[in-house]
C-alpha positions as semicolon CSV with decimal commas, in nm:
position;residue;x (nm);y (nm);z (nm)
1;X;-0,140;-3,225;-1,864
2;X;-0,181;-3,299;-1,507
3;X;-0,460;-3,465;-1,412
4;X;-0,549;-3,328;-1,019
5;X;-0,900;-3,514;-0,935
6;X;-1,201;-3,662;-1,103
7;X;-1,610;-3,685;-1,017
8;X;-1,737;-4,023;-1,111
9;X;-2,085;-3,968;-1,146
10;X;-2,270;-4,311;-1,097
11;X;-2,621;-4,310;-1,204
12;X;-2,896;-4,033;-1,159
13;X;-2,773;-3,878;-0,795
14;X;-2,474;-4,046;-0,661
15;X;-2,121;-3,848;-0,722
16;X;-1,787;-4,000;-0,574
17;X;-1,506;-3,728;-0,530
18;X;-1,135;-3,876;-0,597
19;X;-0,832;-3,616;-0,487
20;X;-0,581;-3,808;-0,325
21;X;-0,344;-3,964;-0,545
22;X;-0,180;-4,310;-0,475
23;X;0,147;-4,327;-0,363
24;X;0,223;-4,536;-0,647
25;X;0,189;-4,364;-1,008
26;X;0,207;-4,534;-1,342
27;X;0,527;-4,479;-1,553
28;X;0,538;-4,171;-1,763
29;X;0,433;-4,245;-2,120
30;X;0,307;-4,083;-2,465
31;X;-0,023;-4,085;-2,248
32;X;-0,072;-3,914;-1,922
33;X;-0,193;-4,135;-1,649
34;X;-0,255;-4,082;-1,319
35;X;-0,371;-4,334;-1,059
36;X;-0,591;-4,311;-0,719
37;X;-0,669;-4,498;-0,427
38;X;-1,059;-4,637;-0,424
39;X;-1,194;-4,933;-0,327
40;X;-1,246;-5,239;-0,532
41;X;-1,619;-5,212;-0,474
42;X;-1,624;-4,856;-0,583
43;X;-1,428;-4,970;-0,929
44;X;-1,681;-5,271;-0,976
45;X;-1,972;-5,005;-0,896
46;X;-1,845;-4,819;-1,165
47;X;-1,807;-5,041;-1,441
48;X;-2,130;-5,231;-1,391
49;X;-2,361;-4,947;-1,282
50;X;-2,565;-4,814;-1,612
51;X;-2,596;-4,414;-1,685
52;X;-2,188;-4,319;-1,536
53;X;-1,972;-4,115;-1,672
54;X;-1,647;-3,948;-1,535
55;X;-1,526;-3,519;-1,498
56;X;-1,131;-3,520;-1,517
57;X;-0,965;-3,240;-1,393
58;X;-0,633;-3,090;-1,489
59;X;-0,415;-2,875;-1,349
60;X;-0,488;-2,583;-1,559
61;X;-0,859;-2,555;-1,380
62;X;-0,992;-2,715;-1,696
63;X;-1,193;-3,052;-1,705
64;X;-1,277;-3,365;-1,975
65;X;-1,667;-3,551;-1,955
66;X;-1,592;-3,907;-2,068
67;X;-1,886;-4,151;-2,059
68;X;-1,812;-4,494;-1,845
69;X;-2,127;-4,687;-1,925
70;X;-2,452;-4,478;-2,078
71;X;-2,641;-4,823;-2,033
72;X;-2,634;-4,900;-2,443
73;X;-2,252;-4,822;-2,467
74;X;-1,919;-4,889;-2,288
75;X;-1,607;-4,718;-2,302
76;X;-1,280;-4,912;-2,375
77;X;-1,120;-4,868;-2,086
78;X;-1,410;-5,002;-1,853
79;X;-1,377;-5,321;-2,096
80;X;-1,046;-5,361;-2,057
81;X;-1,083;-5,320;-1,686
82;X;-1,346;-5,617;-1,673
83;X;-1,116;-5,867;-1,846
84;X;-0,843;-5,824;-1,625
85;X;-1,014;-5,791;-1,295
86;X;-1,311;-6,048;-1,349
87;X;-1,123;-6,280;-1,172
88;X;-1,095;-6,090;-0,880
89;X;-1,443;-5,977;-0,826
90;X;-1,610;-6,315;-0,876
C-alpha cells in the first residue's frame, strides 16, 4: 500500500494538508511507512493538541481515520513520539 498524503485534523476547525514526501524515506519493512517534511512545531501541535485525529491516503484513492489524541485517549505512536522527542521540544 502506498501511502500518497494525509489530513491531520487538529481540533474543531484547523486541517493541515501533507503531500510532499521527504527526500529521505524509512527502510522498507513488514510495515509500510512513509515519511514527510513538517515542522517540529506542527509535530508538537499534534501530539499535544486534544480532539486530532489523522486521514491517510493510499494510492488506490482509498483512505484510513486513525485517532491522534481524542482528549481521554492517545494513540501509540503519538506516545512513542513524546519519549523520544521530549528532549528536543523542552
Amino acid at each position: 500500500m502506498e501511502v500518497t498524503g494525509a489530513d491531520f485534523h487538529l481540533g474543531a476547525s484547523e486541517v493541515v494538508r501533507v503531500r510532499n514526501k521527504s527526500s529521505v524515506q524509512p527502510p522498507a519493512g513488514s510495515y509500510p511507512a512513509t515519511a514527510f517534511d513538517v515542522p517540529l512545531t506542527f509535530v508538537e501541535k499534534l501530539a499535544y493538541g486534544p480532539r486530532s485525529w489523522v486521514r491517510v491516503y493510499t494510492g488506490e484513492q482509498r483512505y484510513i481515520d486513525a485517532t491522534v489524541n481524542s482528549g481521554d485517549d492517545i494513540a501509540q505512536a503519538v506516545e512513542g513520539w513524546r519519549i523520544s522527542c521530549a528532549p528536543l521540544i523542552r
